[in-house]
mmCIF file of the N, C-alpha and C atoms, coordinates in Angstrom:
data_MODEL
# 
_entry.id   MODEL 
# 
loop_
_atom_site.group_PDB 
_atom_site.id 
_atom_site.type_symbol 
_atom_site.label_atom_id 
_atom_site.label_alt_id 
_atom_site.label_comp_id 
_atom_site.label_asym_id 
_atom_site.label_entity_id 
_atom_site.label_seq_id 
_atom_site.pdbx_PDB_ins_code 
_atom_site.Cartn_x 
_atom_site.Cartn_y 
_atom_site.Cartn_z 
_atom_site.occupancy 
_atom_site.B_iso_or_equiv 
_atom_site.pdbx_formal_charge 
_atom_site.auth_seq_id 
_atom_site.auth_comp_id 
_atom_site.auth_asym_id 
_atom_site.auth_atom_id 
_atom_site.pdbx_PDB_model_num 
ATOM 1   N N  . UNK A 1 1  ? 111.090 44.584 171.479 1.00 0.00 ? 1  UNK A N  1 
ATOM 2   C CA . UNK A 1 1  ? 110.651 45.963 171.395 1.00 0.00 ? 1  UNK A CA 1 
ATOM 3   C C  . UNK A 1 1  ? 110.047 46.359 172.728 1.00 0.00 ? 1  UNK A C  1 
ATOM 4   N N  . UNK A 1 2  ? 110.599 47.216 173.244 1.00 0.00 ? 2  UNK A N  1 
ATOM 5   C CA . UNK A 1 2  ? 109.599 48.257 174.598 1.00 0.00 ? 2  UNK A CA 1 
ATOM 6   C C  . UNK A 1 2  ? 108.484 48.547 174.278 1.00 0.00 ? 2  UNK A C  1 
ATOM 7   N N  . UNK A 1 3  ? 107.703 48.434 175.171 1.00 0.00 ? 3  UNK A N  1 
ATOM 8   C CA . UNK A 1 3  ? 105.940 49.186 175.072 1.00 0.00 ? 3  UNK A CA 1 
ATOM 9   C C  . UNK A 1 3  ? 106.100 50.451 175.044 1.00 0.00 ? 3  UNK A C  1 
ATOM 10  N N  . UNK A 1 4  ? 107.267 50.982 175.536 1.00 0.00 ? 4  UNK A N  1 
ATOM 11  C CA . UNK A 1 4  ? 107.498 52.480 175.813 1.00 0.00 ? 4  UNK A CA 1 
ATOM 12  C C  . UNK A 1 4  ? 107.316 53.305 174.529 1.00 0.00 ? 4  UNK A C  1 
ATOM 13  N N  . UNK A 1 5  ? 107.795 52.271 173.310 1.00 0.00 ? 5  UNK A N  1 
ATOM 14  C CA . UNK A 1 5  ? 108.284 53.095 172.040 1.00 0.00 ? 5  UNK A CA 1 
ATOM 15  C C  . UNK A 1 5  ? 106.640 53.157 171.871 1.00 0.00 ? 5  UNK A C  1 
ATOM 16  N N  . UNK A 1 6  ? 105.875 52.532 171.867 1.00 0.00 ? 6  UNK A N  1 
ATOM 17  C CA . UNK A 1 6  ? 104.135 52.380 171.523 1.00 0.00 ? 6  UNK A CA 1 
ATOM 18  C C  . UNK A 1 6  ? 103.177 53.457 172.243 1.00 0.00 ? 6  UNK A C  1 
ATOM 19  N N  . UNK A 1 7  ? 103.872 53.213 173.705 1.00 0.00 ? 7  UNK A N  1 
ATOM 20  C CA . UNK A 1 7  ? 103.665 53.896 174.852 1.00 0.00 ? 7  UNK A CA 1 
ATOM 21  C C  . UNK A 1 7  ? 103.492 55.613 173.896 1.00 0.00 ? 7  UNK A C  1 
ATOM 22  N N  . UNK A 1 8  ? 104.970 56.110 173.554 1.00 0.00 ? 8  UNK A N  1 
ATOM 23  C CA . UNK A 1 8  ? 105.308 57.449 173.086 1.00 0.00 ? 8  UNK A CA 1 
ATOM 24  C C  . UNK A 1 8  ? 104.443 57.940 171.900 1.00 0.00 ? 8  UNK A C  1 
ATOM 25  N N  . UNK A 1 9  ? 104.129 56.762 171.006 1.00 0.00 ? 9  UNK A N  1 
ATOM 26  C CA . UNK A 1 9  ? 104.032 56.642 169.525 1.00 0.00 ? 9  UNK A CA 1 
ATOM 27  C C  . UNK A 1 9  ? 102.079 57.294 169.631 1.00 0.00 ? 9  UNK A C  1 
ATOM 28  N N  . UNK A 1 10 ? 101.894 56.484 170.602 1.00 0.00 ? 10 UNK A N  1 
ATOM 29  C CA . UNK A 1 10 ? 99.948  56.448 170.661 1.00 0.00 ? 10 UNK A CA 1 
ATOM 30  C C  . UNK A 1 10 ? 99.823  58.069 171.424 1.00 0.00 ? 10 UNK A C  1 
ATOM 31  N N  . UNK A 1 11 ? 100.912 58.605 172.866 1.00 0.00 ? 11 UNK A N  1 
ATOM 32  C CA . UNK A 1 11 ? 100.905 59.632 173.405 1.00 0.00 ? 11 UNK A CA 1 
ATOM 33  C C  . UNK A 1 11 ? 100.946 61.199 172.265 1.00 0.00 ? 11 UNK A C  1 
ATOM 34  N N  . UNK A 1 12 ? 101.883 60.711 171.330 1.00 0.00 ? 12 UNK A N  1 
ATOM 35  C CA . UNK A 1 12 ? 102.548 61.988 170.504 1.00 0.00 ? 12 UNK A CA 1 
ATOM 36  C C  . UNK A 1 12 ? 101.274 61.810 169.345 1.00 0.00 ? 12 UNK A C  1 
ATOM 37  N N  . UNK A 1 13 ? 100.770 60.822 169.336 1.00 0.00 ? 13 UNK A N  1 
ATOM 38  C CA . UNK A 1 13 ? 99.928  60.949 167.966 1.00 0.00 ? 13 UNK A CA 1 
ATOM 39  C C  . UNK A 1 13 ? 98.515  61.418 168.344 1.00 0.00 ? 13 UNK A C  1 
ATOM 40  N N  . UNK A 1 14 ? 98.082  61.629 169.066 1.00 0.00 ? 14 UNK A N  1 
ATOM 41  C CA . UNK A 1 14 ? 97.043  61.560 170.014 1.00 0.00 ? 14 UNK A CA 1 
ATOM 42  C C  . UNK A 1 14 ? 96.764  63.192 170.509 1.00 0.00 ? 14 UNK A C  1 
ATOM 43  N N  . UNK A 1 15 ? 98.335  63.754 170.691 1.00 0.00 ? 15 UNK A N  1 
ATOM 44  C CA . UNK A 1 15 ? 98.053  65.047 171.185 1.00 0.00 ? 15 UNK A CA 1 
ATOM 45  C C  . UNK A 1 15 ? 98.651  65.899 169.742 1.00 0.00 ? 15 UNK A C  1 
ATOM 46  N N  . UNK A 1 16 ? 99.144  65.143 169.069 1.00 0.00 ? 16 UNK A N  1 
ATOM 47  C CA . UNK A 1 16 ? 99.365  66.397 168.011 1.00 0.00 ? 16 UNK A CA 1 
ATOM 48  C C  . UNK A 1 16 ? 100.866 66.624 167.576 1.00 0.00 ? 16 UNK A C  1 
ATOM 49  N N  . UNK A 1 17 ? 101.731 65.876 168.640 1.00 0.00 ? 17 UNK A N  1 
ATOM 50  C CA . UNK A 1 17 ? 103.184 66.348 169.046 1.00 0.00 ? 17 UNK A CA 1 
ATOM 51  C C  . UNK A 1 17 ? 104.199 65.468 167.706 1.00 0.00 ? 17 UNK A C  1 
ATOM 52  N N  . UNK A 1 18 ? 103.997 66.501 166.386 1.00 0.00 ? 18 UNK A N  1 
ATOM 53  C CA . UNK A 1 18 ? 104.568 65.836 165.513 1.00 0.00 ? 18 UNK A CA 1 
ATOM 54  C C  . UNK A 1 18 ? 106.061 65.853 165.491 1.00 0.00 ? 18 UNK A C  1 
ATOM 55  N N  . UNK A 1 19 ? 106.543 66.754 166.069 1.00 0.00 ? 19 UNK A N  1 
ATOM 56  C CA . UNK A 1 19 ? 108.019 66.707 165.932 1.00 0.00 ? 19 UNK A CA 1 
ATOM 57  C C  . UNK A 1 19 ? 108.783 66.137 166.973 1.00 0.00 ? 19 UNK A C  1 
ATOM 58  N N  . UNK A 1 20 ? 107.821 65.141 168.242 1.00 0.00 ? 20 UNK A N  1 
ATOM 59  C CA . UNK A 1 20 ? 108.342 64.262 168.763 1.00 0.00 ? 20 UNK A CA 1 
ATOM 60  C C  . UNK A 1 20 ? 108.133 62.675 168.011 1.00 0.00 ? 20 UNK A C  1 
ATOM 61  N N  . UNK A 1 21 ? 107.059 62.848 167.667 1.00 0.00 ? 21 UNK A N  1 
ATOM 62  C CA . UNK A 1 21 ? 106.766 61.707 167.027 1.00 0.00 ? 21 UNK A CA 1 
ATOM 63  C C  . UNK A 1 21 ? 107.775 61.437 165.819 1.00 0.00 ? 21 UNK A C  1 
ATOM 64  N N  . UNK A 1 22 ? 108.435 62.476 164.763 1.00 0.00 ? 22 UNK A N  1 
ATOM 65  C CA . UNK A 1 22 ? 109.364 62.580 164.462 1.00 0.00 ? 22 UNK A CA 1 
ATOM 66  C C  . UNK A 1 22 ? 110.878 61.843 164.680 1.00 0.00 ? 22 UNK A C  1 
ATOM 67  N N  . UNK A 1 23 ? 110.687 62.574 165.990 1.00 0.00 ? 23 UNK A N  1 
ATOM 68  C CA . UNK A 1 23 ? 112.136 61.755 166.731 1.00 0.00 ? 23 UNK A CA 1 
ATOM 69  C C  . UNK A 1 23 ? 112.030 60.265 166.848 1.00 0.00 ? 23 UNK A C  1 
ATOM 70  N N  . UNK A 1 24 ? 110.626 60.183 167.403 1.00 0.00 ? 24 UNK A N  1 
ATOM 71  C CA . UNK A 1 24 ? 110.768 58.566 167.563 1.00 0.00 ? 24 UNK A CA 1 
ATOM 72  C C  . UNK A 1 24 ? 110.504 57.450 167.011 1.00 0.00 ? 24 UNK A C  1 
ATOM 73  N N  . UNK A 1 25 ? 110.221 57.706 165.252 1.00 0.00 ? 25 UNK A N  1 
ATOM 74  C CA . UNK A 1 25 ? 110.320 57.592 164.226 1.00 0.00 ? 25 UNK A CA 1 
ATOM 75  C C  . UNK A 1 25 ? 111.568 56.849 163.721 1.00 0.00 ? 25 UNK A C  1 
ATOM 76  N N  . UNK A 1 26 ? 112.461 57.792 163.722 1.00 0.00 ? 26 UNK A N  1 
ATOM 77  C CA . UNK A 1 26 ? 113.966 57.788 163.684 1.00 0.00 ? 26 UNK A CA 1 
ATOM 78  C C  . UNK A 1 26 ? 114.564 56.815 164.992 1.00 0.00 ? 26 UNK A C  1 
ATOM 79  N N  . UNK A 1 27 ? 113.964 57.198 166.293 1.00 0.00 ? 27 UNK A N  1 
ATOM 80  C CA . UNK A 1 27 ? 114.702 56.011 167.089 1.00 0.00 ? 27 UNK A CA 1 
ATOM 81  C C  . UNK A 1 27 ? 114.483 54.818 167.117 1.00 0.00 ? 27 UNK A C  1 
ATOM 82  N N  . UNK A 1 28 ? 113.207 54.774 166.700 1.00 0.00 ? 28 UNK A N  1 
ATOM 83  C CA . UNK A 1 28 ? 112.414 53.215 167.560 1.00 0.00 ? 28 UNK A CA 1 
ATOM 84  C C  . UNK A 1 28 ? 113.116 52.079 166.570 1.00 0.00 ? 28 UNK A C  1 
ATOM 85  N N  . UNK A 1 29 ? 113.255 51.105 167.132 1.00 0.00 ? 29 UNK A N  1 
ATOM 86  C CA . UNK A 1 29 ? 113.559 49.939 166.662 1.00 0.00 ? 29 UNK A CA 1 
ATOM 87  C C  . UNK A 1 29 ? 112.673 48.909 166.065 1.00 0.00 ? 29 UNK A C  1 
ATOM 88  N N  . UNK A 1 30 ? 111.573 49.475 165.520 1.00 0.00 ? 30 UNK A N  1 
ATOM 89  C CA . UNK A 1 30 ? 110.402 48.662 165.322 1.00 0.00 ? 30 UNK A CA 1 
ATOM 90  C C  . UNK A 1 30 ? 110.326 49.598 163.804 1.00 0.00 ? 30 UNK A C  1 
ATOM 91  N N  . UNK A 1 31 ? 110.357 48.643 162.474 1.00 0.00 ? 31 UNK A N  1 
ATOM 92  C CA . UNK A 1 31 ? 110.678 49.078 161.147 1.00 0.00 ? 31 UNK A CA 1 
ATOM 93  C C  . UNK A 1 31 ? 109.030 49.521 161.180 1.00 0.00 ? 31 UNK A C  1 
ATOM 94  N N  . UNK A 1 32 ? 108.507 48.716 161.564 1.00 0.00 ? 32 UNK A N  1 
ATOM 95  C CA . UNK A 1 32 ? 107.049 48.539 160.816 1.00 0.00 ? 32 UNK A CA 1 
ATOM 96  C C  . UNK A 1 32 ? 106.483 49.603 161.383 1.00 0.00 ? 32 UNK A C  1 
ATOM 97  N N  . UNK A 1 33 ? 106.444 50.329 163.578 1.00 0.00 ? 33 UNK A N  1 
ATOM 98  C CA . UNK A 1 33 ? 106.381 51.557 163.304 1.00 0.00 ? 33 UNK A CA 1 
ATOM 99  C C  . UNK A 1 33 ? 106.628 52.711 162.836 1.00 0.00 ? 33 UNK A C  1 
ATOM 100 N N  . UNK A 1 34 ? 108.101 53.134 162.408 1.00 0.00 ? 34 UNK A N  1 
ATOM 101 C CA . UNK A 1 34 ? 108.765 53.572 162.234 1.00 0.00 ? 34 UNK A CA 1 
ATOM 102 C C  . UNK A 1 34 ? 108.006 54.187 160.578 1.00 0.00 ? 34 UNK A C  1 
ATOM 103 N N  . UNK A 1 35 ? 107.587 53.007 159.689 1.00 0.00 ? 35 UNK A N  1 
ATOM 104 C CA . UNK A 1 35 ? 107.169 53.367 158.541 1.00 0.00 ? 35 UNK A CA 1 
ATOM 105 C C  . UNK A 1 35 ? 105.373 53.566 158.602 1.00 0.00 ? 35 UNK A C  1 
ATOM 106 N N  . UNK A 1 36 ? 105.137 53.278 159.737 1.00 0.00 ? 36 UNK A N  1 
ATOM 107 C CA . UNK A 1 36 ? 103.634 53.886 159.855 1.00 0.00 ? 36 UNK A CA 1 
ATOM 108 C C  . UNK A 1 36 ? 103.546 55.534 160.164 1.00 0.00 ? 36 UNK A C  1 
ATOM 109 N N  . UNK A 1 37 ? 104.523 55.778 161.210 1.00 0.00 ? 37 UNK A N  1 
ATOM 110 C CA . UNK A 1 37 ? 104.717 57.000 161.290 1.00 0.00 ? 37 UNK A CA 1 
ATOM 111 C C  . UNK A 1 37 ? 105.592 58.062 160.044 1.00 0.00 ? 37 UNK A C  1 
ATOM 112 N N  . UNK A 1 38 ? 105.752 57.256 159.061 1.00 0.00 ? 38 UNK A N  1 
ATOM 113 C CA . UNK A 1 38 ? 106.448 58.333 158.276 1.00 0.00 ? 38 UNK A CA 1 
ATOM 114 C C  . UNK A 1 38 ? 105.478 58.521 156.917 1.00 0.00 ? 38 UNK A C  1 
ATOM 115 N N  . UNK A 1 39 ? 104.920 57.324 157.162 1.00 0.00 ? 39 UNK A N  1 
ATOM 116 C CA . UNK A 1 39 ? 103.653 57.267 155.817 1.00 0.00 ? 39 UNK A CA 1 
ATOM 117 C C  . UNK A 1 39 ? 102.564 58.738 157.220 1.00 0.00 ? 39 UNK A C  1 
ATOM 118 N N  . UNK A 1 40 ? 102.485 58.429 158.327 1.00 0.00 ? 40 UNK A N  1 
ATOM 119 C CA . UNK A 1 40 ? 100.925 59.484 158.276 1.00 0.00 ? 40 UNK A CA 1 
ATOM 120 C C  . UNK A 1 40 ? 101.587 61.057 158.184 1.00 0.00 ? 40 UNK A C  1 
ATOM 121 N N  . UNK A 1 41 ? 103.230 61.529 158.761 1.00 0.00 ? 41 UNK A N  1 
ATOM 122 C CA . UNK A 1 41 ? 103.652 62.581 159.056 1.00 0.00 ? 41 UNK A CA 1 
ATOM 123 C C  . UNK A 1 41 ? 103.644 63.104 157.051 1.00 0.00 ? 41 UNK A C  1 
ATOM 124 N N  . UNK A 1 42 ? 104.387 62.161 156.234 1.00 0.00 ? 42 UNK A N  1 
ATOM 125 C CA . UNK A 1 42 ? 104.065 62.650 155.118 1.00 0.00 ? 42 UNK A CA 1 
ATOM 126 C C  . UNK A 1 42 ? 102.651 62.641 154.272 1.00 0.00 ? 42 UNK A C  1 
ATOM 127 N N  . UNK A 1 43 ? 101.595 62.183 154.592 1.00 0.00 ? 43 UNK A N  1 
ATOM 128 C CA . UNK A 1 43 ? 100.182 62.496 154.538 1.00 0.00 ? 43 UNK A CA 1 
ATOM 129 C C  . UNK A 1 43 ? 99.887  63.720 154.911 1.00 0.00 ? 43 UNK A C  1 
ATOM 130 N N  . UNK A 1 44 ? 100.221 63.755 156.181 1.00 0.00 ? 44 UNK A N  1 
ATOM 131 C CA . UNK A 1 44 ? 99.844  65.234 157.227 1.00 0.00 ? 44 UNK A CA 1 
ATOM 132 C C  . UNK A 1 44 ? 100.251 66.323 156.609 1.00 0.00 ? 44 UNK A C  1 
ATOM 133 N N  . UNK A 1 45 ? 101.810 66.323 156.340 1.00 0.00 ? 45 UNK A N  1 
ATOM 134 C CA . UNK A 1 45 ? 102.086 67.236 155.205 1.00 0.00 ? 45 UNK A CA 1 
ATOM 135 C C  . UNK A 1 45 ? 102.303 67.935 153.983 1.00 0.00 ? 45 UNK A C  1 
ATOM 136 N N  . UNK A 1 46 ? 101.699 66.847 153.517 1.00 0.00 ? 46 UNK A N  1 
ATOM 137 C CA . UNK A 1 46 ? 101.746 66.535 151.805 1.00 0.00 ? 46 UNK A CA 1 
ATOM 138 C C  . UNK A 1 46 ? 100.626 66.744 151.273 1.00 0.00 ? 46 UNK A C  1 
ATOM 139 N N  . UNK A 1 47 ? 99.504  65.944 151.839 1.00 0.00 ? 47 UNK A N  1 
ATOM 140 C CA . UNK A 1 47 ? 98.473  65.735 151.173 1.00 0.00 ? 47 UNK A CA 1 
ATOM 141 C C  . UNK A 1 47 ? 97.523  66.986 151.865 1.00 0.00 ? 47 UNK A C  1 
ATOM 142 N N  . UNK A 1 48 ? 96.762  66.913 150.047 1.00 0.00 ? 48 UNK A N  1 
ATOM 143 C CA . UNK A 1 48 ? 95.570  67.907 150.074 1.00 0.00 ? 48 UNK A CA 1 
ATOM 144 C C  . UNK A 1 48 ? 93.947  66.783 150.759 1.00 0.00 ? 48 UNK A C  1 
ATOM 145 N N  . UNK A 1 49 ? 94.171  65.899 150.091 1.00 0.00 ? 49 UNK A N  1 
ATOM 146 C CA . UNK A 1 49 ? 93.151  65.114 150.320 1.00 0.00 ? 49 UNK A CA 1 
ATOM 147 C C  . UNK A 1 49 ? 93.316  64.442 151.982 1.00 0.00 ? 49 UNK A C  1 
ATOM 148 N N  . UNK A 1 50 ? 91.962  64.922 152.472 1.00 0.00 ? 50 UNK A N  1 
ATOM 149 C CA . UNK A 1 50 ? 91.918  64.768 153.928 1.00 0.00 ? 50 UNK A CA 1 
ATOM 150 C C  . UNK A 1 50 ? 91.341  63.204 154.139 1.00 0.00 ? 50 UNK A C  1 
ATOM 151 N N  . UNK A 1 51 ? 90.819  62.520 153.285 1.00 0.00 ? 51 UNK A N  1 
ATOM 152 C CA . UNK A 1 51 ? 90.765  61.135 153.671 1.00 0.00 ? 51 UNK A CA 1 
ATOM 153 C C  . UNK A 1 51 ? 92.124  60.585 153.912 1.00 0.00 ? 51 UNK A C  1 
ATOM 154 N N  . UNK A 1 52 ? 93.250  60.657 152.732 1.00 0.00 ? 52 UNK A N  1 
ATOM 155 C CA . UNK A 1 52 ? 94.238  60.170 152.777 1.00 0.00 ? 52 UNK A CA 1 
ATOM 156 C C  . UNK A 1 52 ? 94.463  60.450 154.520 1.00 0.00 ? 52 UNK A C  1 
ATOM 157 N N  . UNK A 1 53 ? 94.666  61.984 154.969 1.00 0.00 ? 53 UNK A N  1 
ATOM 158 C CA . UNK A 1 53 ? 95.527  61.807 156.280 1.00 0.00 ? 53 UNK A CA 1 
ATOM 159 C C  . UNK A 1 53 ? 94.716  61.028 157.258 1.00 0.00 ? 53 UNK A C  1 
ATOM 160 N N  . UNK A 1 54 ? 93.624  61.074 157.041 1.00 0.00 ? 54 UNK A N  1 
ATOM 161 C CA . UNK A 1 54 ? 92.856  60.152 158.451 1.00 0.00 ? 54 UNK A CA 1 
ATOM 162 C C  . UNK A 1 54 ? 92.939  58.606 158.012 1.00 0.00 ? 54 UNK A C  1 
ATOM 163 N N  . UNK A 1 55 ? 92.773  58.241 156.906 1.00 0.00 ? 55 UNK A N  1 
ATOM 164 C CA . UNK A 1 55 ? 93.587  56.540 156.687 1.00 0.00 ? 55 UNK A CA 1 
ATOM 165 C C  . UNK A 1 55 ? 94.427  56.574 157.564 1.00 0.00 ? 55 UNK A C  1 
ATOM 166 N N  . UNK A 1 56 ? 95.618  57.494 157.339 1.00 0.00 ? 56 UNK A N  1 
ATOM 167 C CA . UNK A 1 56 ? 96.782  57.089 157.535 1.00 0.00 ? 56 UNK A CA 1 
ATOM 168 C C  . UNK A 1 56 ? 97.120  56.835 159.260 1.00 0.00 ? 56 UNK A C  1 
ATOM 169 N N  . UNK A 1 57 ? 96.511  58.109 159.539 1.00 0.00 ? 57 UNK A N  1 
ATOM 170 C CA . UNK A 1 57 ? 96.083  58.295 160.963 1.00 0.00 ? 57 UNK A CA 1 
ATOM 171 C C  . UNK A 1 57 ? 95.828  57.257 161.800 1.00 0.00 ? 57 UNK A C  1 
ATOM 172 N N  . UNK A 1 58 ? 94.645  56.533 161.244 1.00 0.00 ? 58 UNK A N  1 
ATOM 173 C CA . UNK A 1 58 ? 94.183  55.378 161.720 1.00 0.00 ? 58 UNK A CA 1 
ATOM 174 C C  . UNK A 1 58 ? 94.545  54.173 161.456 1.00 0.00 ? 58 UNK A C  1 
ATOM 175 N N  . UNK A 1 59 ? 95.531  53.882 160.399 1.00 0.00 ? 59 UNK A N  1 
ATOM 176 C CA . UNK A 1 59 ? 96.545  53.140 160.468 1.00 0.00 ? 59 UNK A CA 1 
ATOM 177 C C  . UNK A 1 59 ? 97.280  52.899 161.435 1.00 0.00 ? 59 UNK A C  1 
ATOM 178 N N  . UNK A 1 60 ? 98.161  54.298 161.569 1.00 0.00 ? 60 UNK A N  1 
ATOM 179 C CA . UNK A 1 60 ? 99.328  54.209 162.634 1.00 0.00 ? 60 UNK A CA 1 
ATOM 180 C C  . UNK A 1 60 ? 98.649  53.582 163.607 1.00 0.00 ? 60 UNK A C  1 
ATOM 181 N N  . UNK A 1 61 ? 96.780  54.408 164.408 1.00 0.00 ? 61 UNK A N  1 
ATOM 182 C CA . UNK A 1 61 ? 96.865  53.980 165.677 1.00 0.00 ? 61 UNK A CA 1 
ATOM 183 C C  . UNK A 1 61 ? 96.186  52.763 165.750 1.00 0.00 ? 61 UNK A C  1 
ATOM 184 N N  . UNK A 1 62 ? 95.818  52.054 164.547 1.00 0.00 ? 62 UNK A N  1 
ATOM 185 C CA . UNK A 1 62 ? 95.470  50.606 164.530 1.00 0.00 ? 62 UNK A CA 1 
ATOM 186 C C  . UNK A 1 62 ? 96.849  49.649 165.025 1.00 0.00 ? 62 UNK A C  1 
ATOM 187 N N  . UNK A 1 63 ? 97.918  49.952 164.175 1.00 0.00 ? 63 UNK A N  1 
ATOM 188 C CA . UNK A 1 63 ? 99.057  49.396 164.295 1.00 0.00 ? 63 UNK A CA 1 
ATOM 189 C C  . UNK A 1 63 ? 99.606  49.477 165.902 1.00 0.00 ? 63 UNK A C  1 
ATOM 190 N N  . UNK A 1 64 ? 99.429  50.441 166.289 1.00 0.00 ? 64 UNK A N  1 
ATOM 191 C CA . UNK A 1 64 ? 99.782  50.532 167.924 1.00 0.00 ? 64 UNK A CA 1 
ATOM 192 C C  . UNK A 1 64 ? 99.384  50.166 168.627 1.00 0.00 ? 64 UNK A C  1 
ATOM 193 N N  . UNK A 1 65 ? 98.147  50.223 168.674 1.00 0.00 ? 65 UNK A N  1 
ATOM 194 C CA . UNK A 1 65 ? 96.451  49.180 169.473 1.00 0.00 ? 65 UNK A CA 1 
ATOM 195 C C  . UNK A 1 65 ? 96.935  47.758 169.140 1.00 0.00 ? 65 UNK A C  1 
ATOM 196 N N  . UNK A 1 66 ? 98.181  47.146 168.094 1.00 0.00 ? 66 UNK A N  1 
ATOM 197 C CA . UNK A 1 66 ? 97.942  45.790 167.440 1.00 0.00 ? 66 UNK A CA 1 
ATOM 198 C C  . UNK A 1 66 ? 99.054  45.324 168.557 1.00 0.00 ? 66 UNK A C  1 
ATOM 199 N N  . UNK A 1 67 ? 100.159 46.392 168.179 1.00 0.00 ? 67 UNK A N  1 
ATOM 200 C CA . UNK A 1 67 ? 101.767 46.106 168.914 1.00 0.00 ? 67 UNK A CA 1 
ATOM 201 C C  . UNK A 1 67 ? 101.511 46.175 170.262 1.00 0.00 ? 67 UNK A C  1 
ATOM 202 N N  . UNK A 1 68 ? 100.864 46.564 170.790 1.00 0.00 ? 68 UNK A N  1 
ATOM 203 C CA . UNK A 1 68 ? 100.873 46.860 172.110 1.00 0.00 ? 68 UNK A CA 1 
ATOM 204 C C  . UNK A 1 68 ? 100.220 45.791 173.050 1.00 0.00 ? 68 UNK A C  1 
ATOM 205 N N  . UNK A 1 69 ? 99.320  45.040 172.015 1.00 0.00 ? 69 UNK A N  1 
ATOM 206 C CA . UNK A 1 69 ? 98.320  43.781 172.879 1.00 0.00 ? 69 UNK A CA 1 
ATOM 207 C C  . UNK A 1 69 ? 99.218  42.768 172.383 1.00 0.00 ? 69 UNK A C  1 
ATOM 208 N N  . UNK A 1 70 ? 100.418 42.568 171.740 1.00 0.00 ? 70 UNK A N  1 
ATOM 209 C CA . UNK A 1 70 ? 101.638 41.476 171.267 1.00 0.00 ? 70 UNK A CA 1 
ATOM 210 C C  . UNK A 1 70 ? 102.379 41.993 172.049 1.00 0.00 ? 70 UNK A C  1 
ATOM 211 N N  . UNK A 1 71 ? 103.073 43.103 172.556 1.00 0.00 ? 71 UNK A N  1 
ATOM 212 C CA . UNK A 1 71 ? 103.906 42.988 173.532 1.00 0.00 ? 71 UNK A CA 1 
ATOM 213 C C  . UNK A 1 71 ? 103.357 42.960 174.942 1.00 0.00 ? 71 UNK A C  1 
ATOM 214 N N  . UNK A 1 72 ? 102.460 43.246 175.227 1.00 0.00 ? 72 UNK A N  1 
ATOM 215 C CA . UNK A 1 72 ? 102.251 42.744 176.619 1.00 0.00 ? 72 UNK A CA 1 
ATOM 216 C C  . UNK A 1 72 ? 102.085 41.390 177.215 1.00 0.00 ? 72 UNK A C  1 
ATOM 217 N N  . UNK A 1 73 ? 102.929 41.289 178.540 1.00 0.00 ? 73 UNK A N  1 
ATOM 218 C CA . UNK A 1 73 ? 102.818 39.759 178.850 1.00 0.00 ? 73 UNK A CA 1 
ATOM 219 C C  . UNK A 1 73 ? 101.616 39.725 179.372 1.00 0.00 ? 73 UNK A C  1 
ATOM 220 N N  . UNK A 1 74 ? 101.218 38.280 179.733 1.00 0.00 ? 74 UNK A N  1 
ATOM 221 C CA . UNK A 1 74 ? 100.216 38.014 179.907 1.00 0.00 ? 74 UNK A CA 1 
ATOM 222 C C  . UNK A 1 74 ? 100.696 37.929 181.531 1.00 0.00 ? 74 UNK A C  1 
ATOM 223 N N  . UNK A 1 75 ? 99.850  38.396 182.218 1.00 0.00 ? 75 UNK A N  1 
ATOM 224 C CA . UNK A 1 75 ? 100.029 38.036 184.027 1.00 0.00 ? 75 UNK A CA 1 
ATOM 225 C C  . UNK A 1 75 ? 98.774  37.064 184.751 1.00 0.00 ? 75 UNK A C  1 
ATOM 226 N N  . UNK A 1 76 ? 99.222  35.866 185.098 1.00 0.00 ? 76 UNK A N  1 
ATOM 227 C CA . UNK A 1 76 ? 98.381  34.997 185.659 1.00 0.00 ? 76 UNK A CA 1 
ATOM 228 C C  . UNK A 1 76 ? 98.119  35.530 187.158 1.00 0.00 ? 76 UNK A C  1 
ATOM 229 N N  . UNK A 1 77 ? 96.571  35.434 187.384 1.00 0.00 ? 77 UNK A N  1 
ATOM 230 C CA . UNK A 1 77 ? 96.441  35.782 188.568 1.00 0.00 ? 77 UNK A CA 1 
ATOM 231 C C  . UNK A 1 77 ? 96.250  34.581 189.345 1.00 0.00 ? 77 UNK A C  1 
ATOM 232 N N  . UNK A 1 78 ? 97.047  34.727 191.230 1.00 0.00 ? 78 UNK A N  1 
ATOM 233 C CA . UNK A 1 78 ? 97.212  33.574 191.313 1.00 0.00 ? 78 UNK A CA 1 
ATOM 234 C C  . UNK A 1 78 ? 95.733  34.253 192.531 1.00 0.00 ? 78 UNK A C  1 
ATOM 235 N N  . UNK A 1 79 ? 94.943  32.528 193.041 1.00 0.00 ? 79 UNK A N  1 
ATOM 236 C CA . UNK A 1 79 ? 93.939  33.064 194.165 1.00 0.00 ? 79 UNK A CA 1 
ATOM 237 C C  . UNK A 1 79 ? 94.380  31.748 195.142 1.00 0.00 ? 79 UNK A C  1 
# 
């Protein structure tokens, strides 16, 4: 998986940009984001109850904060 898709996922969720987040929903190759973002977009629009959308919210960006420190390599510094 690209950091990029995490990269987009934390950018679009962050500013609001649901109908990109949308798209990349549908593209990303990562099931497990893919269904974080479709559980908070149908919260966001579904639900009356405002705890539900901020769970969900903070789900997704738990899950991204998680993927993102697993895909990064580790870089040894040399001295």
């Amino acid at each position: 998986m690209e950091i990029l898709d995490y990269d987009k996922a934390l950018y679009y969720t962050l500013w609001g940009q649901w109908d990109d987040l949308l798209v990349l929903m549908v593209r990303t190759n990562d099931d497990v984001l893919s269904k974080k973002i479709q559980h908070f977009l149908n919260a966001y629009h579904y639900s009356v109850d405002e705890r539900k959308i901020i769970q969900k919210h903070d789900n997704l960006l738990y899950y991204i904060d998680h993927a993102m420190k697993q895909e990064t390599p580790s870089v040894a510094m040399e001295i």
